[in-house]
Structures are given as structure tokens and as C-alpha cells.
MARBA-859264 format. One line per field, with one value per residue (C-alpha): x, y, z. Coordinates in steps of 0.001 Angstrom, whole numbers, plus 500000, padded with zeros to 6 digits. Layout:
xx	(X|...)
yy	(Y|...)
zz	(Z|...)
***
This chain:
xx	(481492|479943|476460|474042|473379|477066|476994|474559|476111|479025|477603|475256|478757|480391|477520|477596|480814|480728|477728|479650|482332|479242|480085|476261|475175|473314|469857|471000|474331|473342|470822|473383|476156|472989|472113|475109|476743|480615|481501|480700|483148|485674|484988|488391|488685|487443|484014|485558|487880|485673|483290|485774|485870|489323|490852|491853|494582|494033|496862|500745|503714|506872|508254|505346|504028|500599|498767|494700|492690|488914|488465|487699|483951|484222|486143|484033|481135|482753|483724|479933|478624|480898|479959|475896|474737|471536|468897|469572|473164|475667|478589|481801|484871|488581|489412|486971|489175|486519|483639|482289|482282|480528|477668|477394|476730|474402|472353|472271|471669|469220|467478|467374|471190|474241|477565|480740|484195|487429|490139|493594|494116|492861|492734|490893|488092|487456|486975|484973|482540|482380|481372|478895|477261|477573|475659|473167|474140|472937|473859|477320|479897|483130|485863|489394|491075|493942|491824|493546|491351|488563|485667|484120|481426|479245|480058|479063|478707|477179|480071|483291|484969|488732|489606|493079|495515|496845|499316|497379|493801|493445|492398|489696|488367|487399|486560|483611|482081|478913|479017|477502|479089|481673|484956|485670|489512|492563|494982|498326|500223|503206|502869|499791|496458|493734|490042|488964|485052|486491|483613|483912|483584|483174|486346|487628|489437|488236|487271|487282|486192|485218|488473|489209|492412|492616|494904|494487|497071|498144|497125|498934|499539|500201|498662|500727|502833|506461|508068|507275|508085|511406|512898|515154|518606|517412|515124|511380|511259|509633|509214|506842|507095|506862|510353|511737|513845|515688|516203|519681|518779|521848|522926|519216|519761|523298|521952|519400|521929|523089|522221|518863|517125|513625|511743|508233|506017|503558|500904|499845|498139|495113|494947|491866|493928|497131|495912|493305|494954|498372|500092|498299|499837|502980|502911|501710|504082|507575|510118|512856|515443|513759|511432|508452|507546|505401|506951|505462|506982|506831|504078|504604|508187|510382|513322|515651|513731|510756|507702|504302|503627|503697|505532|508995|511136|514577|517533|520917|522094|519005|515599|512686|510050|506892|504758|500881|500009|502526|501128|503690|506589|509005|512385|515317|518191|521393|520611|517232|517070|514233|512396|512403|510712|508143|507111|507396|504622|502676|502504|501255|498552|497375|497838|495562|493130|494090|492828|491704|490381|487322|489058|491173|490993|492427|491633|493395|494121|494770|498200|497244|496204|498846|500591|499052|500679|499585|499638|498786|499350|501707|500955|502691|503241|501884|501187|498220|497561|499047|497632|497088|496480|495941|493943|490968|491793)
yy	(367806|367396|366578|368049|365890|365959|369336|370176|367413|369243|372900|371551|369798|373216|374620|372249|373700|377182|376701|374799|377318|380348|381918|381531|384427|386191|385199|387357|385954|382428|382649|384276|381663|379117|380693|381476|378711|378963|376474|379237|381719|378595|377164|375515|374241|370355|370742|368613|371717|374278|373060|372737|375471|376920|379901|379027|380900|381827|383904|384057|386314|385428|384358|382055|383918|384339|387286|387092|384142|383316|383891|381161|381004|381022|383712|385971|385029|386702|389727|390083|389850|392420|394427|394219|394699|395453|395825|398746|399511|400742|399266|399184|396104|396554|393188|391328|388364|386042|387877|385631|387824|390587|388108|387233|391208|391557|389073|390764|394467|393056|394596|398414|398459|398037|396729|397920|396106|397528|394657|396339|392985|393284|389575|388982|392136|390749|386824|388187|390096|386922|384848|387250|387057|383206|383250|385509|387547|391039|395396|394072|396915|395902|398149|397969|400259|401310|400132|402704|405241|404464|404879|408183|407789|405968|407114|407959|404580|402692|399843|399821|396543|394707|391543|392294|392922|397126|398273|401936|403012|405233|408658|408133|405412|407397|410203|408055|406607|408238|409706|406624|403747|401088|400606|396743|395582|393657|395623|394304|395056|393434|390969|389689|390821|391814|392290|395925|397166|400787|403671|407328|409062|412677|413844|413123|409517|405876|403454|399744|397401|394767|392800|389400|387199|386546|385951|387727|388681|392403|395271|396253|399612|402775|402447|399081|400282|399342|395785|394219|391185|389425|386192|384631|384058|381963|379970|378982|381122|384622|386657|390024|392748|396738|396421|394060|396488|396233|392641|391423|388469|387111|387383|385590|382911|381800|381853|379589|377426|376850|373726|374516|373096|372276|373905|374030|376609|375873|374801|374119|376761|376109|376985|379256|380809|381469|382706|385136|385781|385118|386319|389962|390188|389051|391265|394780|393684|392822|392625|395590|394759|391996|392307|390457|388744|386359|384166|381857|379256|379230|376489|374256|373728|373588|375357|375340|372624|374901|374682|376019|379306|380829|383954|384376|386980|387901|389657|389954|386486|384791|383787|381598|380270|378989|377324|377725|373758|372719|373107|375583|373640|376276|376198|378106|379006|380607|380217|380256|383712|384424|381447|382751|385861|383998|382305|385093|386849|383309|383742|387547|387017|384099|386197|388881|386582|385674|389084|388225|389907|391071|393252|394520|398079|399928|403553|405512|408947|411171|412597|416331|415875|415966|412694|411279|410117|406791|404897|401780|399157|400120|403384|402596|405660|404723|406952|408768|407864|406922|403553|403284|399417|398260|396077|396940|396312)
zz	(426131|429655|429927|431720|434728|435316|435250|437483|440272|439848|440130|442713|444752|444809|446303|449007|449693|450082|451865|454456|454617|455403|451905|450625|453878|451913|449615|446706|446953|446943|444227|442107|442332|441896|438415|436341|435439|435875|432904|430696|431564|431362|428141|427951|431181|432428|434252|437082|437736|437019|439631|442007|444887|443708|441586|438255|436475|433007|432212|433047|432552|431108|434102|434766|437614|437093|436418|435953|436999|437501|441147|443913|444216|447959|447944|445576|447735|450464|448693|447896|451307|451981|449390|450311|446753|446293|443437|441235|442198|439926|440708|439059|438994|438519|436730|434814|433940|432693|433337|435456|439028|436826|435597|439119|440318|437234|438541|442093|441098|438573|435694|437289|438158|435940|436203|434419|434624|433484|432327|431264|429170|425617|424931|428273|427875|424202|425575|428695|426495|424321|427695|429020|425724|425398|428689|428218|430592|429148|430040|431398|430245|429740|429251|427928|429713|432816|436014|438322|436324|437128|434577|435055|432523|434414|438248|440786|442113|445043|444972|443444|443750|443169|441715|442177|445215|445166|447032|447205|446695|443672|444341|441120|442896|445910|443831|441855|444748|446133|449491|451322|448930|450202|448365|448462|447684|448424|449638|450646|453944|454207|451450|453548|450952|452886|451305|453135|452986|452976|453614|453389|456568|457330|458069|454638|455650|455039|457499|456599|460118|457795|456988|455523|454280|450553|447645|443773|441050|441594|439973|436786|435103|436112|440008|440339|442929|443741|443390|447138|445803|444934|444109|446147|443198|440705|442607|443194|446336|446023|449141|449860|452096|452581|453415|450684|449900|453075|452428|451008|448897|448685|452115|452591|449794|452044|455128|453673|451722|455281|457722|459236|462426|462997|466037|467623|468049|471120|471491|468171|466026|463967|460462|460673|463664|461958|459289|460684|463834|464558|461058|461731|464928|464201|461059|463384|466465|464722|466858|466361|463596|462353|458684|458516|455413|453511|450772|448646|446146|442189|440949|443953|443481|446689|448018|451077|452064|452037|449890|449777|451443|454926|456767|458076|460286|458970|460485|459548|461661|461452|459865|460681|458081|459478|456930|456687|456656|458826|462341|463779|463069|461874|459755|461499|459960|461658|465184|467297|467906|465178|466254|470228|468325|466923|470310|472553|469792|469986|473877|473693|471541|473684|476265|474525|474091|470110|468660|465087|461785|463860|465609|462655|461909|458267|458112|454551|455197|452359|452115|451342|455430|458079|458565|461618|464733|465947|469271|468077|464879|462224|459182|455966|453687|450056|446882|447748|451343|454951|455690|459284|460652|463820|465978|468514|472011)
***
């Protein structure tokens, strides 16, 4: 059993770091994450990981992919600035995993405002009640039950908020929200998952010009959406995309069985800049008959000499994988000509001067409305809605 001062070194050490990474922008925000202790919701995980500024799966599938985990702090931080809870809202969450990101809203919307979660996992509702009580964290409402539904009960809300990535925005989520409330959620474009701060506006569509990268489990049940994600034959590599079904994995998995050549993009692309810049425009400006995806690799194995995760065009005679960590250095299979793709989209957005999340726009537009024409970005057709993504000039 940990004692205390290591405890609160460690608490205090995680701290440190979200404050360096501007997660803690907010007082309420701050002073939450400062008062619920995390080890709680994680009783049988090591302090030294639960203090650590990472997500921490708690549940997998048969196939070992995972499917619910206890959120990065950092990254629920985020969420909650974008959410801009204040004291006395109702708010509901699709996920509770642990329970954790709900004891964390209880403790913003205090005493006058409430918080209900829905967790479609019987097991997990029934341990996340059992932590919220073990921390004395009181009027949380948990609730065993299909996500996509929403819980009518208790609407309308001020904030309804997702723990996990959707592939569509569920009409009885729009439905419960009041009038002037903000939907927050990871929706995924392209296999990319994007956290949206959607709004009602008056025309009957949603607006979201708040937009940040992030990771979670998917949504299960009946909202889950299609399969945009498959393996690549039997091995570690998975790969997503609106358009996976396009994608002939076992022409893919011999072209990557193949001899493959290593190539430069230039100059050299940050992290912070790939990932909030570069991958959106490469994802909104693909280059006719190529796909765009992301892929990812099973519990760090590696494949095709690849590993980790990262995005990739594919066409019929060739494909490019350009890894996340590795500084634009890019694996090309079957010829050059994807990896010419990638750097002439490198030089435009230079060129454009790097457009970036900031200037990301979503917009969800009901389908019993005319499907809109665009001049910009990229609309995807999903259940309920068109999807219409682009970015501001």
C-alpha cells in the first residue's frame, strides 16, 4: 500500500505536468484534478502509474484490442476547458469507465448541479459506482445502459460529454441538450479522432470551431457505426479510414511484404505540427485515387518494418507510411509515387502558412435537410448527419 507522502509527490508530479502542457487553463479545472485523488478510481493499479500523465486501459476484447480505459489526465483536462462547466450544470457523460472523469465534473458543477454517466459495461458501471462511493464523491448517477440513448430522465442538459470516439452524433444527444448547451466528443474523420465543442445554431445545424486531436476506445452498441477499422492478415497492423472499405488488404499486406525504401520528407516536421497541422490537411486535400489512412499497431508490436502509429496514402501501385515519432522520415513501398504525394501536400501547407486545428471547422447537418454542396474541405455522409469539414482560409 502506498503511503501518503508518496502519494501526494506523485499526485503533486502529475500536476506539474499538465500544467506545463496548458491543460490546468481553467481555476475550476485545476482545483478539480487537485482534489480527487485518481488512485481511487484505480485501486488495482501501482500509484507510480496511476500518477503518471497517461491513459490506462482497464478493459480488452477478445482480440486484445482494448475497449474502456481511464482517460489521460491531460487529455480530460482539455475536454473540460472545452466544455466550460460551470456551477450548477447538469451535465451528462457517455462512458464512465472508472468514474473518475465524472468525480472530476461533480466537483466543478458542485453541490447545485448534477452529473449522470451512462457506461454500457455492467461490470464497469457496478465498479465505478463502487469508486465514487469509496471516494466520497456523492449525487453522481450512474447508469447501466446503451449510451447512444441518451438518458432522457434527467435532460435537458447544459453539457453532454464523450469519453469515447463515434463515428456519428446521436440524434438523442442533440435532442437532450438545451438550446444554448455545447455537445463535447470525439468524433472520428478518417480514422483521425477529433474532440469537437459542437453548439446548436439557429438554422437547425451544429457548429463546432473548437477542435482538438485525441485518442479513446469507440463507442459500442447500437450507434457504433460501421467497421473503419481493419487488420492487415493476421498481423499487428490495424488501419482506419472512411474508405477502408475501398482498401484490398491483401493486395496491401503484399505490397508491404515487398522491399521498401526509405525517403525524406522536408524540412523536418515537428510533432506538435504534424499532428495538429499537417495530418488534417493531408487528410481534407488527398490526392485523387489515393485513400488516406491512419494505422496503428497491436500493443506495440511491429510490422513491415513499421511500428507505432502514424498515417499513410495508398493506391493500387503504391503506399507510403509516415510515422508520428519519426521526424518525416517515411516508409515507401512500390515506387515513390505516394511519397511525391506526401511532399507536394508538405509544400502547400507551408505554402499556406501551416493551417492548423485553429482554423478547423466541423459543422453536422441533419440529413432530413438537403445535402449540402460544399466548396471547401471534405462532407462525409454518416447515419444521421452530413459531416462537413474543412479549414478556414
Amino acid at each position: 500500500m502506498a503511503k501518503p507522502e508518496q502519494v501526494k509527490r506523485l499526485w503533486s508530479q502529475m500536476l506539474a505536468s499538465m500544467r506545463k502542457e496548458g491543460a490546468l487553463a481553467t481555476p475550476g479545472v485545476e482545483a478539480a484534478f487537485t482534489a480527487v485523488p485518481r488512485h481511487l478510481f484505480l485501486p488495482n493499479v501501482s500509484i507510480e502509474e496511476v500518477y503518471t500523465d497517461k491513459a490506462i486501459g482497464i478493459q480488452h476484447d477478445e482480440h486484445g484490442l482494448l475497449t474502456s480505459s481511464s482517460s489521460q489526465p491531460t487529455m480530460m483536462a482539455i475536454m473540460l476547458n472545452q466544455l466550460q462547466l460551470k456551477s450548477g450544470d447538469n451535465v451528462l457523460e457517455i462512458g464512465t469507465a472508472t468514474g473518475y472523469n465524472a468525480a472530476i465534473m461533480k466537483y466543478i458543477v458542485g453541490e447545485t448541479g448534477t452529473v449522470t454517466s451512462i457506461e454500457i459495461d455492467a461490470e464497469l458501471a457496478k465498479q465505478a459506482q463502487a469508486n465514487l462511493q469509496h471516494s466520497q464523491i456523492k449525487a453522481v448517477h450512474v447508469v447501466h445502459a446503451d449510451g447512444a440513448l441518451g438518458y432522457a430522465p434527467r435532460a435537458s442538459y447544459d453539457h453532454i460529454v464523450a469519453s469515447v470516439g463515434v463515428w456519428d452524433i446521436p440524434s438523442a444527444w442533440i435532442s437532450q441538450l438545451k438550446p444554448k448547451g455545447s455537445l463535447v466528443v470525439p468524433i472520428v474523420v478518417d480514422g483521425i479522432q477529433i474532440s469537437a465543442t459542437f453548439t446548436l445554431q439557429a438554422d437547425g445545424t451544429a457548429l463546432s470551431t473548437d477542435n482538438r486531436p485525441c485518442a479513446f476506445v469507440y463507442l459500442r452498441g447500437q450507434h457504433a457505426g460501421p467497421n473503419f477499422r481493419r487488420q492487415v492478415a493476421s498481423s499487428a497492423l490495424y488501419i482506419l479510414a472512411d474508405e477502408v472499405d475501398k482498401i484490398d488488404t491483401v493486395a496491401l499486406h503484399l505490397l508491404l511484404s515487398d522491399d521498401q525504401e526509405y525517403c525524406q520528407l522536408t524540412p523536418n516536421i515537428k510533432l506538435n505540427e504534424f499532428w495538429f497541422g499537417y495530418q488534417i490537411y493531408l487528410m481534407l486535400n488527398e490526392p485523387e485515387g489515393y485513400i488516406f489512412l491512419v494505422y496503428s499497431m497491436a500493443d506495440g508490436q511491429k510490422a513491415y518494418g513499421l511500428e507505432g502509429r502514424g498515417v499513410a496514402l495508398f493506391a493500387k501501385g503504391a503506399a507510403s507510411f509516415v510515422d508520428y515519432n519519426e521526424k518525416g522520415v517515411v516508409h515507401c513501398f512500390a515506387g515513390s509515387d505516394a511519397f511525391m504525394e506526401l511532399q507536394r501536400l508538405l509544400d502547400e501547407w507551408i505554402t499556406l502558412g501551416k493551417p492548423s486545428m485553429d482554423a478547423l471547422r466541423m459543422r453536422l447537418i441533419p440529413k432530413d435537410m438537403p445535402k449540402p454542396s460544399i466548396e471547401k474541405g471534405k462532407l462525409y455522409e454518416r447515419r444521421d448527419h452530413y459531416l462537413h469539414v474543412w479549414l478556414e482560409a
